[in-house]
N, C-alpha and C positions, 0 to 999 in steps of 0.2 A: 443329795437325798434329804440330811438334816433342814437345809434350806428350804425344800420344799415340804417337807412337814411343818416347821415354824409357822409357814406363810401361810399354809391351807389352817394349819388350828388359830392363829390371829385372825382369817377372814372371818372363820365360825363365831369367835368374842366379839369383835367387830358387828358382824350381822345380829348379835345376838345385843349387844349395843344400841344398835338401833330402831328393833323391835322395842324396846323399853321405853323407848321416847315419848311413842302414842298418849300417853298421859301427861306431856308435859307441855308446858302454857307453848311454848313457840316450838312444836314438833318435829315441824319440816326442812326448818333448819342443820335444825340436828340428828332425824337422818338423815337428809343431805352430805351431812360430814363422816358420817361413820358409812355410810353406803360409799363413799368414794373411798375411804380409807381400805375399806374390805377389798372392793372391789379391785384396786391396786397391788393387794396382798393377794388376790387370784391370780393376777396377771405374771404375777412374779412366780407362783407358784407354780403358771402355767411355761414357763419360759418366755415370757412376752412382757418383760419386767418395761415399764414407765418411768425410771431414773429420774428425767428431769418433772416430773409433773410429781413426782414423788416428794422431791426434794422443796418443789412449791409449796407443798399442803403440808411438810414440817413448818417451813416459814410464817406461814397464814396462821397455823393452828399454835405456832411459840408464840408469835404475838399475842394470839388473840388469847391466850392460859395468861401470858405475862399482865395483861388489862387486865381479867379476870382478878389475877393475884392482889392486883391492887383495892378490890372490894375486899376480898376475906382476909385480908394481914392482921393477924393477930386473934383469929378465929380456928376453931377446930372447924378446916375445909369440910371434912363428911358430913357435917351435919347441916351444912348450906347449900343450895340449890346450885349457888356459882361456885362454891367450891367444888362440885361435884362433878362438873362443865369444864372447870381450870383444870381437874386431873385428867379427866378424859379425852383434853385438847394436849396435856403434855403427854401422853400414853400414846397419843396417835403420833404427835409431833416426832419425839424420840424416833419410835419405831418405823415412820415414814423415813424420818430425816438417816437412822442408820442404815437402813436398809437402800436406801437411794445412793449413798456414800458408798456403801460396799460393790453394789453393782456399778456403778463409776470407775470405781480402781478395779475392778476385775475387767472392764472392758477395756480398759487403759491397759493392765497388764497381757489381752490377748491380743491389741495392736501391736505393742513394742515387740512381740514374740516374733509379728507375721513375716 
């Protein structure tokens, strides 16, 4: 139940994420990333968890914070455009990438049961 409240209130940040972007010079991009993010944390939410595709858009989205990182080092990220992009790509990252992990070993531990 905890599970499925994390997921459904990260879709809403996520989606809310996204709406924000409309104002930003390359939009579509980046809702493109927070709408798959969300949308993923639905599925999860819904029982219809995406693991592997989950665990790709942590990959995608560490690299792409770790490039990122290498513009703002040594900058206060908030107050830059790509630092704000590099957190928002580690925020998904993290979250996709644990959340993809945990349902891996949870399905792992209800094979070994069967």
């Amino acid at each position: 139940m905890a599970e499925k409240i994390a997921q459904s209130v990260m879709t809403v940040l996520l989606l809310l994420g996204a709406a924000v972007q409309f104002n930003d010079p390359d939009p579509v991009v980046w809702i493109a990333v927070y709408t798959l993010a969300a949308l993923l944390c639905l599925l999860v939410a819904l029982g219809r968890p995406l693991a592997p595709v989950m665990l790709a858009l942590a990959a995608l989205a560490s690299c792409w914070s770790a490039w990122l990182a290498s513009g703002v080092l040594g900058q206060q990220p908030l107050f830059d455009e790509e630092g704000r992009e590099m957190m928002g790509l580690a925020i998904i990252a993290l979250w996709q990438g644990g959340s993809g992990l945990l349902i891996l070993k949870r399905q792992k531990a209800t094979e070994a049961n069967r």
